[in-house]
C-alpha positions as CSV (number, residue, x, y, z in Angstrom):
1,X,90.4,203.2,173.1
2,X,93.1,200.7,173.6
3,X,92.5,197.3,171.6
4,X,91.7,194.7,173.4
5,X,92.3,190.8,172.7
6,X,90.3,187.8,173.7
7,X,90.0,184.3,173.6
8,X,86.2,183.0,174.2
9,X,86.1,178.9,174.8
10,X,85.6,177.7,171.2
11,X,86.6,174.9,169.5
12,X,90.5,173.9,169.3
13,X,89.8,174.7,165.2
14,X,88.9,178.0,165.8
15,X,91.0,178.7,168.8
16,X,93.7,178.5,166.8
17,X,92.2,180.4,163.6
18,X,91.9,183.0,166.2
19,X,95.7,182.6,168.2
20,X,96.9,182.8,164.1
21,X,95.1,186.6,164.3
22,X,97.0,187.6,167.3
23,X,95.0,186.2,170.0
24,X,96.1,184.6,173.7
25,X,94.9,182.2,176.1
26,X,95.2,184.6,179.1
27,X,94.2,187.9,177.7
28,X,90.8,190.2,179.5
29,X,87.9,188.7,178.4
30,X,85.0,192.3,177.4
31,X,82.0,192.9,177.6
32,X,80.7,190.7,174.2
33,X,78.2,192.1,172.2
34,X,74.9,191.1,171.4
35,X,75.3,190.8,167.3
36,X,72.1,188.6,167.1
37,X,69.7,190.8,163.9
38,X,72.5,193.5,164.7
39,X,72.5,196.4,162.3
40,X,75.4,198.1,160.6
41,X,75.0,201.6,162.6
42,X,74.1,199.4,166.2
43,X,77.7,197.5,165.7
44,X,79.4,201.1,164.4
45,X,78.3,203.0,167.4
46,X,78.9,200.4,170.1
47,X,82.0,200.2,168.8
48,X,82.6,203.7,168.8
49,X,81.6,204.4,171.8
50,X,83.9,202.1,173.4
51,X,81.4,198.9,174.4
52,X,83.7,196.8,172.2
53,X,86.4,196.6,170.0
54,X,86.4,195.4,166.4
55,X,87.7,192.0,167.4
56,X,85.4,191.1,169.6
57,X,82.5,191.7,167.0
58,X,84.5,189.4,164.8
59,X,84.8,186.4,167.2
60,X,81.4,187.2,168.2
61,X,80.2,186.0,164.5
62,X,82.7,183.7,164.2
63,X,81.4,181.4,167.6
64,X,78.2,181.9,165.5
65,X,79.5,180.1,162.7
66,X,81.4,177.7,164.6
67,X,78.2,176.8,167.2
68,X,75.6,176.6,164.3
69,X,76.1,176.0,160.8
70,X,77.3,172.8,160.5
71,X,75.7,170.9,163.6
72,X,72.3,172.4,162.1
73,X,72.7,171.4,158.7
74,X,72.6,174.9,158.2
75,X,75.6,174.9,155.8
76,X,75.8,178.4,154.6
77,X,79.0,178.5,155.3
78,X,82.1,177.5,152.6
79,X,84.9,179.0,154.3
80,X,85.7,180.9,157.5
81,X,88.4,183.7,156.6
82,X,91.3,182.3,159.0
83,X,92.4,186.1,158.6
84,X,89.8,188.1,159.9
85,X,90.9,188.4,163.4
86,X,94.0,190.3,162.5
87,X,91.7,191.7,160.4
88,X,89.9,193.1,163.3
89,X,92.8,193.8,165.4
90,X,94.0,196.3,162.9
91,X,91.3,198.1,162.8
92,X,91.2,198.3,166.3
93,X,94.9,199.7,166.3
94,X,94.2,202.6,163.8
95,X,91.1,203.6,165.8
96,X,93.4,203.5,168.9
97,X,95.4,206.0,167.0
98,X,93.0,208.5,166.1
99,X,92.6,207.0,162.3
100,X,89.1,208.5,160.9
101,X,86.8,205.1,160.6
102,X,85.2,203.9,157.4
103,X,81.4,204.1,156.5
104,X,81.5,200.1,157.3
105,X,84.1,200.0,159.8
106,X,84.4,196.6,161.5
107,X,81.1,195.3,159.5
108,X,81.4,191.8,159.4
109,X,80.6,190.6,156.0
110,X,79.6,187.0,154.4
111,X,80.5,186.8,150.5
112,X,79.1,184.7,148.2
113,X,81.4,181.8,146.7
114,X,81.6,183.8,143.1
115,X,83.2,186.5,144.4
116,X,86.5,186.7,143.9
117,X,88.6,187.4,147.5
118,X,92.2,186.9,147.5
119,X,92.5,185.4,150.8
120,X,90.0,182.8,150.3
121,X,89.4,180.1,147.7
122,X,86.4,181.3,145.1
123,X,84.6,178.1,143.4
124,X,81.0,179.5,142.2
125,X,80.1,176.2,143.4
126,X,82.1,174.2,141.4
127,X,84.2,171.1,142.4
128,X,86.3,172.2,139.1
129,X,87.4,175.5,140.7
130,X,87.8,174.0,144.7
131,X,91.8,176.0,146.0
132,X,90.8,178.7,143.1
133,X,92.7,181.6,144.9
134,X,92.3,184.4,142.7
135,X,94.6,187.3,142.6
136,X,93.1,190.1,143.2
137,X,89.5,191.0,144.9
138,X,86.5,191.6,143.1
139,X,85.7,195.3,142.5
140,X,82.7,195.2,145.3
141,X,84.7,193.3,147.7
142,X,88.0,195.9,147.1
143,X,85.5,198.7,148.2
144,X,83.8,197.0,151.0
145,X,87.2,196.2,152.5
146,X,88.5,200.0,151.5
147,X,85.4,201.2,153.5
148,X,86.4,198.9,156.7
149,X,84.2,195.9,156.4
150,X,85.7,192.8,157.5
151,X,85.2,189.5,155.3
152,X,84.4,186.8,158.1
153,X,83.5,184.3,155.4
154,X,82.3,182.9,151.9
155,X,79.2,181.6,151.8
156,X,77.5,178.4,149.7
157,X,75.8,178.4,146.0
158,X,74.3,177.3,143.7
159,X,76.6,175.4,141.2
160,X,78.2,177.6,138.4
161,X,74.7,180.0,139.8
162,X,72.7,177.8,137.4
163,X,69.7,177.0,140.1
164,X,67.1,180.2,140.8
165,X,65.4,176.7,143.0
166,X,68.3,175.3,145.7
167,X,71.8,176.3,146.9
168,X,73.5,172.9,146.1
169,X,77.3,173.1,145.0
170,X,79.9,170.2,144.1
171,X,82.0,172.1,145.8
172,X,80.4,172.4,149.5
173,X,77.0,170.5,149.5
174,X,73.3,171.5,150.0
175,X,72.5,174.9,151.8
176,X,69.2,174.4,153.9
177,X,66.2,177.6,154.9
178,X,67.3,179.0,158.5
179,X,63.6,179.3,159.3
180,X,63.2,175.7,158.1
181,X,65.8,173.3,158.2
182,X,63.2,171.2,155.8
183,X,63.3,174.2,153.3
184,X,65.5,175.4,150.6
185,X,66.7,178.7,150.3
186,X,65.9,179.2,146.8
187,X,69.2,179.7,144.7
188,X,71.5,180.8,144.2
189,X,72.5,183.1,146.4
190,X,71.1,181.2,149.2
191,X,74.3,180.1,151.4
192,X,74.3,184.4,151.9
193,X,70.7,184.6,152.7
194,X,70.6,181.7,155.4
195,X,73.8,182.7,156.8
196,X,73.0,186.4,157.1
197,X,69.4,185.4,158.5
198,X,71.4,183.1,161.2
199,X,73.5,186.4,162.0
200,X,76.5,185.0,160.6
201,X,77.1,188.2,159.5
202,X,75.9,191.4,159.2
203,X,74.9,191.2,156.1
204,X,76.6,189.8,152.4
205,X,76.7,190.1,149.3
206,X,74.9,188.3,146.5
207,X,74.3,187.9,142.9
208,X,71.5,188.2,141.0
209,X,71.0,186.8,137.2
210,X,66.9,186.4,137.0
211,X,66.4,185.5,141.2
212,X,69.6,185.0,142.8
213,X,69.5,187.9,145.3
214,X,65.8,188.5,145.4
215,X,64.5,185.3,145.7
216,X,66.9,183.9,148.3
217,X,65.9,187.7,150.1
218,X,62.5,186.4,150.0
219,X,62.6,183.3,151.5
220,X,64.9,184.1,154.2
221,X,62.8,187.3,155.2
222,X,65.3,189.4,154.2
223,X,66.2,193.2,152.0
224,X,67.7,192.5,149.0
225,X,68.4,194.3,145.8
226,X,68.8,193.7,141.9
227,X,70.2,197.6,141.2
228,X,69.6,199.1,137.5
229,X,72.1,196.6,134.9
230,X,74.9,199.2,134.4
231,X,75.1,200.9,138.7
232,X,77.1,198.5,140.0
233,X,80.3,196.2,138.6
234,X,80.4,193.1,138.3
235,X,84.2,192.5,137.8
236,X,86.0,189.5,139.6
237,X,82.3,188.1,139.8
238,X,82.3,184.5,138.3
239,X,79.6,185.0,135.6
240,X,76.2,183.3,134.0
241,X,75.2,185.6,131.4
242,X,77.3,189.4,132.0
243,X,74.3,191.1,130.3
244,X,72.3,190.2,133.1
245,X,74.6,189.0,136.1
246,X,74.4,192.1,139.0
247,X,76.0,191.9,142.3
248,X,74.5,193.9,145.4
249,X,74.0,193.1,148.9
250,X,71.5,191.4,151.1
251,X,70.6,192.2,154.7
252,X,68.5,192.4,157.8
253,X,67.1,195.9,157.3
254,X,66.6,198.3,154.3
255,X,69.2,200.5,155.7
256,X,71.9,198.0,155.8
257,X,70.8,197.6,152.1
258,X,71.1,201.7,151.7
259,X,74.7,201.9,153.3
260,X,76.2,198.8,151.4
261,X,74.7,199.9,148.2
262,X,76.5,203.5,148.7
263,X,80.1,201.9,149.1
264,X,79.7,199.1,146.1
265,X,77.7,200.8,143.0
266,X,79.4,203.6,140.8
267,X,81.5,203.2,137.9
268,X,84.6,200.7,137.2
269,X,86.8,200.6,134.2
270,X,87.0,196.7,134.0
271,X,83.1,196.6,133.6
272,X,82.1,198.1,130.6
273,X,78.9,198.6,131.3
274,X,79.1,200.9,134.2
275,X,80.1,203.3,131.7
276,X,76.5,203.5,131.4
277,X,75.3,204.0,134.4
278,X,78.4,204.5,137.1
279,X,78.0,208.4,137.3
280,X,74.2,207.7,138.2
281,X,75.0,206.3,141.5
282,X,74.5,208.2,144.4
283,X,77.2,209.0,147.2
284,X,74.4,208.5,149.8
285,X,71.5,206.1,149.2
286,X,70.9,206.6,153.0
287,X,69.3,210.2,152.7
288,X,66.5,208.5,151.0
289,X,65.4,207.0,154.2
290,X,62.1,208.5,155.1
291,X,59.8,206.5,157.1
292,X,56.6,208.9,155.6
293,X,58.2,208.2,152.0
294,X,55.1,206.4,150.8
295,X,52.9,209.5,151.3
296,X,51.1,210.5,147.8
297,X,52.8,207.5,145.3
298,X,51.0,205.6,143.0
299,X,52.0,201.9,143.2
300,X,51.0,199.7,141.2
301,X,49.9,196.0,141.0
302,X,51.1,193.6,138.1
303,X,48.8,191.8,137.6
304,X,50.3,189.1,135.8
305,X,52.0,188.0,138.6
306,X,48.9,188.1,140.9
307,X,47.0,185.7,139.5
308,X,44.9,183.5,142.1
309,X,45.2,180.4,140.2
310,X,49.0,180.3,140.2
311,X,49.8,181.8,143.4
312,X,49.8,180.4,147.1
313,X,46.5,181.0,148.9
314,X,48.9,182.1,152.0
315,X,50.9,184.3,150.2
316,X,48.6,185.8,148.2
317,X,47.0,186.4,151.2
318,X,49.9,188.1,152.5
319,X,50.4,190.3,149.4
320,X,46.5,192.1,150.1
321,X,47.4,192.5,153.5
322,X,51.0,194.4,152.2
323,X,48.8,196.3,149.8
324,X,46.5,197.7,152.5
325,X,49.5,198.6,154.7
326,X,50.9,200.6,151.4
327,X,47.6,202.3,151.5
328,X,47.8,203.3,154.8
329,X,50.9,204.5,155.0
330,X,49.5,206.9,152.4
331,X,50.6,205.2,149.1
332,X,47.8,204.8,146.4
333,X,47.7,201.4,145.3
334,X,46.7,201.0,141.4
335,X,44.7,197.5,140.8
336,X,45.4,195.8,136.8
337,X,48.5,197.5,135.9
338,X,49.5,195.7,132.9
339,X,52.9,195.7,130.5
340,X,51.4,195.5,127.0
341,X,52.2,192.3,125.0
342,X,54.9,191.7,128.1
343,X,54.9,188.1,127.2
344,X,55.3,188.4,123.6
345,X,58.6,190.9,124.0
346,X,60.0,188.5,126.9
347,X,59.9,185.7,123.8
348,X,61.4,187.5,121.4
349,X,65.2,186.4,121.3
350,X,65.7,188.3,124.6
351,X,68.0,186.3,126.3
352,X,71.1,184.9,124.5
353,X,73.5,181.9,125.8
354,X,76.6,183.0,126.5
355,X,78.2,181.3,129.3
356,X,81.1,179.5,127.6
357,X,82.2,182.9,126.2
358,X,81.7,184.6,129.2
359,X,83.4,182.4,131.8
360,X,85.8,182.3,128.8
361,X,86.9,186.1,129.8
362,X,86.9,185.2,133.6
363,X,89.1,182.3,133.7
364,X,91.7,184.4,131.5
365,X,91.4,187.4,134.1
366,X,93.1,184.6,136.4
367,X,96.1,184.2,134.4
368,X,98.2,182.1,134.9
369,X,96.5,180.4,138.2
370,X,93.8,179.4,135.8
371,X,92.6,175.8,136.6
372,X,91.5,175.4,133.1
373,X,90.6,178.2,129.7
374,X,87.1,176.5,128.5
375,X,84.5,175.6,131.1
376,X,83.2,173.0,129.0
377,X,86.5,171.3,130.0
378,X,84.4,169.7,132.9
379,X,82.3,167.5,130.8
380,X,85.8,165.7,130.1
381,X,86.9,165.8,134.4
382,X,83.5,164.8,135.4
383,X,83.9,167.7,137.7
384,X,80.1,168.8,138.4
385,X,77.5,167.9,140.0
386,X,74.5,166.1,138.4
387,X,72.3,169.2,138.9
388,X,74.6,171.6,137.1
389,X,75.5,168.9,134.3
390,X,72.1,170.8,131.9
391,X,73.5,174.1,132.3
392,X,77.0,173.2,131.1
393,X,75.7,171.6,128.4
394,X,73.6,174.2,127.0
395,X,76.8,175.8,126.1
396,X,78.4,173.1,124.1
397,X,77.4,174.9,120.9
398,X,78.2,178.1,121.7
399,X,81.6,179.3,120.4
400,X,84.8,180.3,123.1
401,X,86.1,183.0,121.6
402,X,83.7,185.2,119.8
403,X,81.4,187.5,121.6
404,X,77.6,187.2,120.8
405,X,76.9,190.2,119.3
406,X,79.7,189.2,116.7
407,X,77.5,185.7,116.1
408,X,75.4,185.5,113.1
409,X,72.6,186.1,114.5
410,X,74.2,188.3,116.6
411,X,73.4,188.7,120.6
412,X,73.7,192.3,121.3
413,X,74.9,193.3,124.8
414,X,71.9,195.0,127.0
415,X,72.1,198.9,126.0
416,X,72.4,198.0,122.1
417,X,69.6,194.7,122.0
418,X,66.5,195.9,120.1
419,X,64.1,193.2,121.7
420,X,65.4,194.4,125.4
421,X,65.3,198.1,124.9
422,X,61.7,197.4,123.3
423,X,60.8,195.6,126.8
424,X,62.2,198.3,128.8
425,X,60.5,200.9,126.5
426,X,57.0,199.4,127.1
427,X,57.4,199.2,130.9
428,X,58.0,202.4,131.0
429,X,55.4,203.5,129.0
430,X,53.1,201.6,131.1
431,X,54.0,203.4,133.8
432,X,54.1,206.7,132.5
433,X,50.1,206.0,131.1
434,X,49.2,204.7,134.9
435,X,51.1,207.6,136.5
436,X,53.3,205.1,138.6
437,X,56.4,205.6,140.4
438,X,57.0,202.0,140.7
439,X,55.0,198.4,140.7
440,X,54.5,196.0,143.2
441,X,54.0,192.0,143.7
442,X,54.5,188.9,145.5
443,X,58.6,188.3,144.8
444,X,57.5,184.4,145.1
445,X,54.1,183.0,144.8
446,X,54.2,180.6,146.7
447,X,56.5,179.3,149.7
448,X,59.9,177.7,149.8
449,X,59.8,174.4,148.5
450,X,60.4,171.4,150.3
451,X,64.7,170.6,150.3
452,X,64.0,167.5,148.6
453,X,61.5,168.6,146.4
454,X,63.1,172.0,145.3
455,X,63.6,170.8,141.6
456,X,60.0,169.0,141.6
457,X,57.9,171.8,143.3
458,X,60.0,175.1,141.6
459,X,56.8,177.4,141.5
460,X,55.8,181.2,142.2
461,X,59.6,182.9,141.2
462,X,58.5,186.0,139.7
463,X,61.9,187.7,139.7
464,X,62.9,185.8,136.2
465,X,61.6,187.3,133.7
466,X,60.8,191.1,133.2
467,X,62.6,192.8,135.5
468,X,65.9,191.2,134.8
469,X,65.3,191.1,130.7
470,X,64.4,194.8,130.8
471,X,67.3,195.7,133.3
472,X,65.3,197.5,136.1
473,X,66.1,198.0,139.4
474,X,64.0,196.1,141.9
475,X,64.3,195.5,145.4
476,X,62.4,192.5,148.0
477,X,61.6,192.8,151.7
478,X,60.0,190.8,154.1
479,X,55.8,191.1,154.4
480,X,55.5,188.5,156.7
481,X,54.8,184.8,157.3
482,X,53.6,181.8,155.8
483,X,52.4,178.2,157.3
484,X,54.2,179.4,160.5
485,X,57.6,180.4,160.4
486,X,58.1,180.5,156.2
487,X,58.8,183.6,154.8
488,X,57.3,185.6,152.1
489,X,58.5,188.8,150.3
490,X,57.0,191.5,148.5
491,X,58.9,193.3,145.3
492,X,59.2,196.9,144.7
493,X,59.9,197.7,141.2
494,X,60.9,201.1,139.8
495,X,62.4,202.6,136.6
496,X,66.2,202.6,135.5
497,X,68.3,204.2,138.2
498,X,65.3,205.0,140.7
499,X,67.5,203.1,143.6
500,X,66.7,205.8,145.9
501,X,63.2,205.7,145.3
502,X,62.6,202.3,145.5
503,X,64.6,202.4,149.0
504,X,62.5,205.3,150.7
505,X,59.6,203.1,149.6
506,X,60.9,200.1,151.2
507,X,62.1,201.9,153.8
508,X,58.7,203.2,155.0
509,X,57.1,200.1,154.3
510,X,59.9,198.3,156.6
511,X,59.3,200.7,159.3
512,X,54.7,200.2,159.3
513,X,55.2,197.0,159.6
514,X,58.0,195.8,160.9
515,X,57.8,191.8,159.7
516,X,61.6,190.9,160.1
517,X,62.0,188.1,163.1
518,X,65.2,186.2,163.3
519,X,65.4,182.2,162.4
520,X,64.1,180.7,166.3
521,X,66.8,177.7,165.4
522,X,69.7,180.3,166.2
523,X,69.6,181.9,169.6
524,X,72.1,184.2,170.9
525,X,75.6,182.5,172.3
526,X,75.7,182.8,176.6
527,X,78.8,184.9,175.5
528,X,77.0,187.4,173.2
């Protein structure tokens, strides 16, 4: 296959972005292709098969960008990776010479703005970090690229990932819901979930401290998943709290979620705590993909999160009509499973502050490019945003430089905490007494909030809490619609390092029901 270069009519911004690539006015113009709620393997075997190259997949997602997210109001989008067309044409030069292709190979990937990328700026939302070029890629990103995916862009947070409610940033502004321009996104991962929704990408990556990749899953009808604390690294990710922060990716389809997770989780030695659980992770997460996989398992409901008079009529509505489909696709769905004394183990000292310390160890693996040492150096810029300005200070009295399980009282890090191994302990007794291989319930209550009353009407997240005090793996899919054309997810659930599981249960859920419908606010190009 002989790479091919082309120049589609775009703006003279991103005409040139592309000319810096290796592009020019004058070259054959392909076949484009159709990328709209395109899958990993579709893109792959197109491009395979000689339908396309890798550079005209990339420019297909970058007219996207360019057409949409700004004369929307979309604003998922931080920065477009000026480098991704030589990107692209690379790849389509070692294909030309018989080079074996990556798992990912020309997947074109959105990255949330707390990653850190060495050819783009990384902020985590903060005004205080805006030109941060880090030097080196995160661990996840590394791998992604090593597997042949191709960083199109960084996507918009949640300032410092404070907000499980909006994706607002001093850095970039307020992210809007794709399916409703009116809507948030949840936080804070939400920049990835609209722009992924939008087909900006394929799919992204996100991060997830109590919500952050789940709920913003959720809302934008989406796969997302919160792996077991320990699978996956979370180096060269801009932290919140590094005994609960996990990274993982968020996409269009529960396979996409399979074949991401497979390149990005095993062990690291710059993140102690994959020493833990790195050697669990499986080299294929796709051979769990069995559309009959819900035959004979015992789900079950938690309750506590099902309760009529918190939750949604709408959505709760949507969550019975989830459970029957899990019953008919042969899973047995168990009514009142409870965790005993859940809420009295979730209050007992199970969360400890420790974002000064830990942002402490971040801005030090910048080294010299460090903008500042001590993130409570902000309060004395004035560089935050008014809805971030709480969650700094929250950290005034914790100290810089001593870790918290060295503080009297000590803060134990996740695999040595008494009150979170208790937690995890009783969930898993709980479901060992029901017989369950996982649980199940609404992953929000209630719909996305109105954009200007996302602070004011915060109600139904029921990703904070247990799963990610007791570490567990969980993962969110779409289960259909609410009040039109908002989304709602359901949450799967499942003991440490049961990954695979809870993706062949998704996966067969996915494929009965088959509730996934792209934003109607971002057609397909005339050019692809």
């Amino acid at each position: 296959m002989t790479p091919r270069r082309t120049c589609p009519a775009l703006s003279s911004l991103l005409l040139a972005l592309l000319v810096l690539g290796g592009c020019e006015p004058g070259d054959p113009d392909p076949e484009p292709p159709s990328v709209v709620e395109a899958s990993l393997s579709e893109l792959r075997e197109a491009l395979l098969a000689g339908r396309t190259d890798c550079r005209s997949i990339v420019e297909a997602h970058l007219a996207r960008i360019h057409a949409y997210d700004e004369s929307t109001g979309l604003h998922a989008i931080t920065e477009v990776n000026p480098r991704a067309p030589a990107r692209a044409d690379s790849i389509d030069e070692a294909l030309a010479g018989g080079a074996e292709p990556g798992p990912l190979v020309c997947a074109p990937l959105l990255v949330k703005d707390n990653f850190d990328t060495h050819d783009l700026p990384t902020t985590a939302g903060s005004v205080a970090l805006m030109g941060n070029l880090p030097p080196r890629d995160a661990f996840m990103v590394r791998r992604l690229r090593e597997a042949g995916a191709v960083v199109v862009a960084k996507t918009n947070m949640g300032e410092w990932a404070f907000s499980p409610r909006e994706t607002v940033s001093s850095s970039y502004g307020t992210t809007a819901n794709a399916y409703s321009l009116e809507h948030t996104p949840a936080g804070s991962s939400g920049g990835t979930a609209s722009g992924v929704a939008a087909s900006f990408g394929v799919a992204g990556l996100g991060s997830d401290t109590g919500n952050s990749i789940r709920g913003p899953s959720s809302h934008l009808a989406l796969v997302g998943i919160r792996s077991t604390l320990g699978l996956t690294s979370r180096a060269g990710v801009v932290p919140l709290a590094f005994d609960r922060d996990v990274a993982g990716p968020m996409a269009r389809s529960v396979e996409d979620v399979a074949l991401l997770l497979s390149v990005v989780a095993g062990y690291d030695p710059d993140d102690p705590y994959t020493e833990w659980g790195g050697d669990r992770a499986e080299d294929d997460y796709t051979r769990f993909l069995d559309p009959s996989g819900l035959q004979g398992r015992r789900l079950g409901v938690l309750e506590a999160y099902v309760d009529p008079a918190e939750g949604d009529p709408e959505v709760l509505d949507r969550f019975q009509v989830a459970v029957t489909a899990l019953e008919d696709a042969g899973a047995e769905v168990v009514v009142g499973f409870e965790v005993p004394e859940m809420e009295e183990l979730l209050a007992d000292g199970v969360f400890c502050r420790r974002f000064r310390y830990d942002m402490g160890v971040y801005l030090a693996s910048l080294g010299d490019g460090a903008p500042f040492r001590d993130v409570l150096d902000v309060l004395e810029t004035g560089e935050y945003g008014p809805e971030a300005e709480a969650g700094i200070r929250r950290s005034e009295d914790e100290p810089l430089d001593v870790h918290p399980a060295d503080r009297d009282p000590p803060c134990p890090d996740f695999h040595h905490h008494p009150g979170r191994q208790a937690l995890l302990s009783a969930v898993e007794d709980a479901m060992d007494d029901r017989g369950l291989d996982a649980f199940i319930f609404p992953t929000w209550s209630h719909p996305p909030a109105p954009l200007d009353q996302a602070n004011e009407e915060y109600r139904g997240d029921n990703s904070q809490g247990l799963v990610p005090a007791a570490g567990l793996p969980a993962i969110t899919m779409p289960m259909g619609f609410t009040y039109g054309d908002l989304p709602a997810g359901l949450q799967i659930v499942g003991r440490p390092y049961a990954e695979g599981l809870l993706l062949e249960l998704a996966y067969a859920y996915e494929q009965a029901t088959g509730h996934r419908r792209p934003p109607s606010g971002f057609p397909a190009l005339p050019d692809g």
